[in-house]
Structure formats: structure tokens, C-alpha cells
C-alpha positions as CSV (number, residue, x, y, z in Angstrom):
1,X,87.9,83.4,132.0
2,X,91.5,84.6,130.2
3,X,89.8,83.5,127.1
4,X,86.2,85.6,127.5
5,X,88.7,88.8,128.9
6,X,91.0,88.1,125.8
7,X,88.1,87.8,122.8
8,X,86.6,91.2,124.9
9,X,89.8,93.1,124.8
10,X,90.2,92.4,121.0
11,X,86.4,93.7,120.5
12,X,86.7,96.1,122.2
13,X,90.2,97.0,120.0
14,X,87.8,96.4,117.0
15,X,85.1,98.3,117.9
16,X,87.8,101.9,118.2
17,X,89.5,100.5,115.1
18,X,86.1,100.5,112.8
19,X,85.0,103.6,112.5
20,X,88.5,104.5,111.0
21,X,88.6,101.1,108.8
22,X,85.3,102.1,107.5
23,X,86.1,106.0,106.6
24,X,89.4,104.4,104.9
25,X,87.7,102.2,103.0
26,X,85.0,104.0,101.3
27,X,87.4,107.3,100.8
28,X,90.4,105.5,99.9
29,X,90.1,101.6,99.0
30,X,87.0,101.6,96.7
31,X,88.3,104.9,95.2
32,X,91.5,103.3,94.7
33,X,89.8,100.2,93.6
34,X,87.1,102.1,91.1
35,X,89.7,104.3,89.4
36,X,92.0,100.9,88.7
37,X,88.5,99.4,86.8
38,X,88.3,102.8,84.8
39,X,91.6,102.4,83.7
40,X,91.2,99.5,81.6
41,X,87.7,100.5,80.4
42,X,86.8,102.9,77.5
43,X,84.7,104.8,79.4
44,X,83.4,108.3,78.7
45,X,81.4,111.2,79.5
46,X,79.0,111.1,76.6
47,X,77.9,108.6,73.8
48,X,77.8,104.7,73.5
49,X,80.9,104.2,75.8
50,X,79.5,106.7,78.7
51,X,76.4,103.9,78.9
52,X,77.6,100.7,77.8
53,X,81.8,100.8,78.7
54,X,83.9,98.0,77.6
55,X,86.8,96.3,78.8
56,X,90.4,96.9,76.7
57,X,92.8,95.9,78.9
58,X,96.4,98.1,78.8
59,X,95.3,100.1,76.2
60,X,94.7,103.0,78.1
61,X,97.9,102.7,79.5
62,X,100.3,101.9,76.7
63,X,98.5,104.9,74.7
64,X,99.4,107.3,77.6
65,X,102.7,105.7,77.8
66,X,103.6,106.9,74.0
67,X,101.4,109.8,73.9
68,X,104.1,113.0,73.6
69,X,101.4,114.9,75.8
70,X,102.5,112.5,79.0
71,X,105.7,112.6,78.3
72,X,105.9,116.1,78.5
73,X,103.2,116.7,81.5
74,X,105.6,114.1,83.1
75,X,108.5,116.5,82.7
76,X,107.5,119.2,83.2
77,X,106.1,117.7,86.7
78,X,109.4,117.2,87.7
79,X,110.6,120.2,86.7
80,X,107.8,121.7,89.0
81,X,108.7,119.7,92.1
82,X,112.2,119.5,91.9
83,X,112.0,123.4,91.4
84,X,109.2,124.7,93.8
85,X,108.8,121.7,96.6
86,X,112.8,120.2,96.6
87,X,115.1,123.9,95.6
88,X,112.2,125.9,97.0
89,X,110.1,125.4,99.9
90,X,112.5,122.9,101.5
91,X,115.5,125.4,101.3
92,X,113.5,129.0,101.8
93,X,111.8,127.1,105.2
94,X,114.6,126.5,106.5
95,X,116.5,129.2,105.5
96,X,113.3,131.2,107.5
97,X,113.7,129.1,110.5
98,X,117.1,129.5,111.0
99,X,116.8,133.1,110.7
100,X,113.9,134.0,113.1
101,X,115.2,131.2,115.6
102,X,117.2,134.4,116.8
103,X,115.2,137.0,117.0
104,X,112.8,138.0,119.8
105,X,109.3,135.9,120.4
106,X,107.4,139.3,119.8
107,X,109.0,139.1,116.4
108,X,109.3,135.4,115.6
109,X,106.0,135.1,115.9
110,X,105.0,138.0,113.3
111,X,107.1,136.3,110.7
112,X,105.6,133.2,111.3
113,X,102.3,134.4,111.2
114,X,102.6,136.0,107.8
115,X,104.3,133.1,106.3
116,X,101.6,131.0,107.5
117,X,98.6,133.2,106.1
118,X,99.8,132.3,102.6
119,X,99.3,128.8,103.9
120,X,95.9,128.8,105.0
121,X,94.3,131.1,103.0
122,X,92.0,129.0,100.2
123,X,93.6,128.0,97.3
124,X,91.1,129.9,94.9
125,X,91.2,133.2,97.1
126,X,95.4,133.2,96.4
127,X,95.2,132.0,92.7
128,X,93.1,135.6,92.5
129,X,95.8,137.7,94.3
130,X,98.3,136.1,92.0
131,X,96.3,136.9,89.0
132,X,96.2,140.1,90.4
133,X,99.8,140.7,90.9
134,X,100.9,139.1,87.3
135,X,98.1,140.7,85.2
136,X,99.8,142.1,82.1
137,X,98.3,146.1,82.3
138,X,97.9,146.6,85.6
139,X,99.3,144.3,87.7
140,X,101.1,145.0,91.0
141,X,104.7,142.9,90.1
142,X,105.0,145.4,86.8
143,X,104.2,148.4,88.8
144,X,106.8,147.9,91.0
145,X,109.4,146.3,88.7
146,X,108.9,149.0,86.1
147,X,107.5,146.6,83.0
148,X,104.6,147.4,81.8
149,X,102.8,145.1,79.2
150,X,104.5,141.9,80.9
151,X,102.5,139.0,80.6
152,X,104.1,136.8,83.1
153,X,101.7,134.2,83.1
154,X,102.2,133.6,79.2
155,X,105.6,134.2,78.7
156,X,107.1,132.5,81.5
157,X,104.5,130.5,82.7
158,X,106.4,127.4,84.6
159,X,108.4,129.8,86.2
160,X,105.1,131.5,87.4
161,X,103.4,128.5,88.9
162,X,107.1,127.7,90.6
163,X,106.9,131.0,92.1
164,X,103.7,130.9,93.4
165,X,104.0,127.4,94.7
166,X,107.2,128.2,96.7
167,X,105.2,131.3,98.3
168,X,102.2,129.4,99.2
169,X,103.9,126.1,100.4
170,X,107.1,127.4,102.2
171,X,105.1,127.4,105.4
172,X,105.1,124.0,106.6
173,X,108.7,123.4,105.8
174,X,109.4,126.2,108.0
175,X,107.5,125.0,111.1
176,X,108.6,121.8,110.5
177,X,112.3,122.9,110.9
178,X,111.5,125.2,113.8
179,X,110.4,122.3,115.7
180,X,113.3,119.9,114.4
181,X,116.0,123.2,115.1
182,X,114.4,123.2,119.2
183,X,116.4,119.5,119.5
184,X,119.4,121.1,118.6
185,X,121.3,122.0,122.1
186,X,122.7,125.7,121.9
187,X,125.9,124.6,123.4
188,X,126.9,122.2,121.0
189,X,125.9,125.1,118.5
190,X,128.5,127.6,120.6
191,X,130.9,125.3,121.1
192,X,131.5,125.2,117.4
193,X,131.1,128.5,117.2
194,X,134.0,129.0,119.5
195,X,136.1,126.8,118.1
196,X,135.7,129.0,114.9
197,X,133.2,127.4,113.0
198,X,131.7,129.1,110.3
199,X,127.9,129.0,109.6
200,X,128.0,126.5,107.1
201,X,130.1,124.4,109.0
202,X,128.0,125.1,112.0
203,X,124.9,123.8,110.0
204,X,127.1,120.6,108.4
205,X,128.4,119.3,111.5
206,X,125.9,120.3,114.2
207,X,122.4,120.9,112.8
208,X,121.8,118.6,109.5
209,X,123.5,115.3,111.7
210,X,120.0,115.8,114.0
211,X,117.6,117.0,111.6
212,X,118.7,114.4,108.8
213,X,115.4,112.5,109.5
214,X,112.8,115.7,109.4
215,X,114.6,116.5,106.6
216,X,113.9,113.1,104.4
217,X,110.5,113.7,105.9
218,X,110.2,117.1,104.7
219,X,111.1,116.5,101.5
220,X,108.9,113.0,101.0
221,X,106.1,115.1,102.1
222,X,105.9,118.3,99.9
223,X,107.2,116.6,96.8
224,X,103.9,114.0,97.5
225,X,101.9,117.2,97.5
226,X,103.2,119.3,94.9
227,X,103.4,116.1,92.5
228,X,99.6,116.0,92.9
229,X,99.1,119.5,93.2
230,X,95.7,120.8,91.1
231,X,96.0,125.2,92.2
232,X,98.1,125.7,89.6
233,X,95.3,125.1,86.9
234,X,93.5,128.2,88.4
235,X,96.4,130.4,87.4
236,X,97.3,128.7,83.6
237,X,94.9,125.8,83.4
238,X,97.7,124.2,81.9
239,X,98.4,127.0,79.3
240,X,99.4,128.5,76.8
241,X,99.9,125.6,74.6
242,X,100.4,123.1,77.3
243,X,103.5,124.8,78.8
244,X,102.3,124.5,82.6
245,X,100.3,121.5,82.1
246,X,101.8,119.4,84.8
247,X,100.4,115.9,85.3
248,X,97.3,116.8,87.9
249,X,96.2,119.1,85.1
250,X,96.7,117.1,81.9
251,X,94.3,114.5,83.6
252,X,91.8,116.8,84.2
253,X,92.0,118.2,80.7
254,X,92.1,115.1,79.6
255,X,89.1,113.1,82.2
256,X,86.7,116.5,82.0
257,X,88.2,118.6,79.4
258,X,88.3,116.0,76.5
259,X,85.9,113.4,78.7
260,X,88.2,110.2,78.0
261,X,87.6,109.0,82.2
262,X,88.9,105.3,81.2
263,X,92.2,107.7,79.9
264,X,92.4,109.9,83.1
265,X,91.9,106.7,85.1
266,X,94.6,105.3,83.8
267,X,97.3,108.1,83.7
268,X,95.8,108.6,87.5
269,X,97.3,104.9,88.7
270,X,100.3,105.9,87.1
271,X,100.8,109.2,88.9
272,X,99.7,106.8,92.0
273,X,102.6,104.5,91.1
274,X,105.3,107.3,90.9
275,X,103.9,108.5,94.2
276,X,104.9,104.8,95.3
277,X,108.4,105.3,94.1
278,X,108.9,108.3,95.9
279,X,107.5,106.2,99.4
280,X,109.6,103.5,98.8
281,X,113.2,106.3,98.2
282,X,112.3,107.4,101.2
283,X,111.8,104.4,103.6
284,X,115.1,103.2,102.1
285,X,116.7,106.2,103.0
286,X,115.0,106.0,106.4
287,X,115.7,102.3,107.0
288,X,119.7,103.1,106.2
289,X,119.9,106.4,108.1
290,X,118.3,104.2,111.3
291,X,120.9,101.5,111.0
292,X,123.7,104.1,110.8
293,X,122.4,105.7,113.9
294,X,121.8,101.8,115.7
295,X,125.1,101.4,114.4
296,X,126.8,104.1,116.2
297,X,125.2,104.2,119.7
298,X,127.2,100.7,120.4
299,X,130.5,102.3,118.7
300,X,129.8,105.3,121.4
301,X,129.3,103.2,124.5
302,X,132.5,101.0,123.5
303,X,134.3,104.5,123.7
């Protein structure tokens, strides 16, 4: 009878769990699986290889690997997280959480409303309002900075796509925090500000100790996104002469744009496995930050 109850309990478990399985595996796993066999075909968009692809092996791989193009894209990928997802959004939300944790709810929830319309708001419909606001003759950021005949989008075009990506993403750093900053007790935060500490000091030795874990999440999170983030081709496509082309828009130029798929494939599994690197830097960082805080509770109760 145990054994009938038992083998129904774990059908029944299977039959909630399937639906999900199923979804997971024919959106993730045989994508996964598919772009891993383009990789190491020569397939194309058009001519013999488009019908009749064949096998090479790595060679799609080590000709990404010492193609200057990659190399580049790659850098200039990490240039674009480290300066719009890492220096940007993760400071700014915070930095806007903070601030309107002290004001009143009337006005908290303005600022948070606006920050978040930047959010949700299509990627295509903002990539227009940008191209508004940098256009060289009459865009709004010239009018009001007095330079006329700027071309903001050409001259300075990673700083541009930084810009833009720090405006659009800051939002969900900044709820994030707000939620991590409510498990911050306010008389731990007066009681150091009676004992005259400053801000900073306030924030080092009150706030970050209880938000070090949202934080790592944070981070993990919206450099995963804006490492595989595709808007900014709307705004540059990669231009002018590859100085925006991160690594989402080099494989599309080079999968669509130049039709080399077995190529894209390939440079796609490595993005994948670089996206696995981050993973695994931050479940390290996880693992140690939870043994330092196992680690103290006994140290506490001994006390």
C-alpha cells in the first residue's frame, strides 16, 4: 500500500514537473543542442553549404579565436559591461535607492515610477527616443547643451550605447536594493549615526554587511544581460567601422549580415561559455560569503 502511495506521489510530482521539463527542453536544450551542431558545420544562408553542410570540426572556432574582429567585439564587450551594467546601473540604482528611501511615499513612488518607465517601455520604441535626442541637426541633447552639428552617435559611439544602457537598465538595480535596504533595521542605521558615523561609513559597516549577497546577485544578473544585450544594434548597428560592435552584434553581422551561421554558431557557444564563467565567479563568491556567515553565527552564540 506504502509502495502504490509512494510510486502515486512521484507521478503525481512528475506530472507538475512536465509541463516545465517539456517548455525547457524545446526552448533551451535543443536550442542549446542545435546551435553546438552549427558550430562545427560550414553552414550557410545561401549556396552549396546552405543545402548540403559539412562537418569541420574546430574550425569555426579557432578562426574566430584569431580573427582581430572577436578580439575586438570581445573588448569592447567588456568595456560595455563593466562600464554600463558594473560602474553604471549597479552604482546609479543604488545610489537612487538610498536616496528616495527618505523621502515621502507620495514621492518615492514618483521617482520610482519614472525610473521604471525607461524599463518597460520596448526596446525599439527607446532606441527611437535616443535617436531622437543624439541626432546630429536637431537633436534634443545639442539643443540643450549648446552644440550644434554633434554627431554623438559617430563620434563617440561606445560611450553612447553606455549611456543609454545605464538609463534604460538602472531600474532593476534600483528595486532590487530597495527591497534588500527594507532588511536594514533603522536603529542600527541611527545608532551609527549617533556615534558619529559618517555616510560612508554608515553604508560600510551597516548596509553593504546585509546586502553583500543582493549585491553579488545584482551584479551576476545585469552583467548576464548586458553581455548578451542585442538594443544597442538599433542605435549603431555596430558602427561606424565596428566601434560599438559588441559581441551580440558582431554575431549577427556576422550569422545574417555576412550569412556564415556555422561562424555565428560558433562565436555563440563561446559567448555561452563566458556567460558560464561569470556563473561559476559568482557561486564561488556565494559559496564563501555563506561559509563566512555559518562561520560567524557559532563565533556569536560562543559570545
Amino acid at each position: 500500500m506504502r509502495t502504490d502511495a509512494a510510486g502515486l506521489g512521484r507521478g503525481g510530482a512528475l506530472a507538475f514537473v512536465l509541463p516545465a521539463l517539456t517548455l525547457i527542453g524545446v526552448f533551451l536544450v535543443f536550442p542549446a543542442l542545435w546551435t553546438i551542431y552549427l558550430g562545427l558545420t560550414d553552414y550557410r544562408l545561401t549556396g552549396l553549404a546552405a543545402a548540403h553542410p559539412r562537418i569541420v570540426g574546430t574550425e569555426n572556432y579557432t578562426s574566430a579565436l584569431s580573427d582581430e574582429r572577436f578580439r575586438t567585439s570581445l573588448w569592447l564587450t567588456l568595456q560595455y559591461v563593466g562600464g554600463s551594467a558594473i560602474a553604471g546601473q549597479a552604482v546609479l540604482g543604488f545610489a537612487i535607492a538610498w536616496t528616495v528611501r527618505g523621502l515621502r511615499p507620495a514621492v518615492r513612488r514618483a521617482v520610482e515610477g519614472l525610473v521604471l518607465l525607461s524599463w518597460i517601455l520596448p526596446g525599439s520604441v527607446v532606441a527611437f527616443l535616443w535617436i531622437a535626442l543624439l541626432d546630429r541637426d536637431g537633436g534634443t541633447l545639442n539643443a540643450l547643451l549648446g552644440t550644434p552639428g554633434t554627431a554623438w552617435l559617430l563620434d563617440h559611439p561606445m560611450l553612447s550605447i553606455i549611456v543609454f544602457n545605464i538609463w534604460r537598465g538602472t531600474a532593476f538595480s534600483m528595486m532590487l536594493y530597495s527591497a534588500a535596504l527594507e532588511n536594514v533595521p533603522p536603529s542600527h542605521l541611527e545608532t551609527a549615526r549617533l556615534a558619529g558615523a559618517s555616510v560612508l561609513g554608515r553604508l560600510r559597516d551597516v548596509v553593504l554587511p546585509r546586502i553583500k549577497g543582493h549585491v553579488l546577485t545584482n551584479v551576476l544578473l545585469i552583467s548576464l544581460w548586458t553581455f548578451n544585450d542585442f538594443t544597442p544594434f538599433l542605435l549603431t548597428a555596430g558602427g561606424p567601422e565596428g566601434r560599438s560592435e559588441i559581441l551580440p552584434v558582431y554575431v549577427y553581422n556576422v550569422a545574417v549580415g555576412g550569412g556564415r551561421l556555422g561562424v555565428g554558431a560558433a562565436i555563440s557557444f563561446l559567448i555561452l561559455l563566458i556567460n558560464l564563467v561569470f556563473a561559476l565567479v559568482y557561486l564561488r563568491l556565494l559559496r564563501s560569503r555563506r561559509r563566512e556567515a555559518t562561520g560567524a553565527v557559532p563565533a556569536a552564540r560562543g559570545t
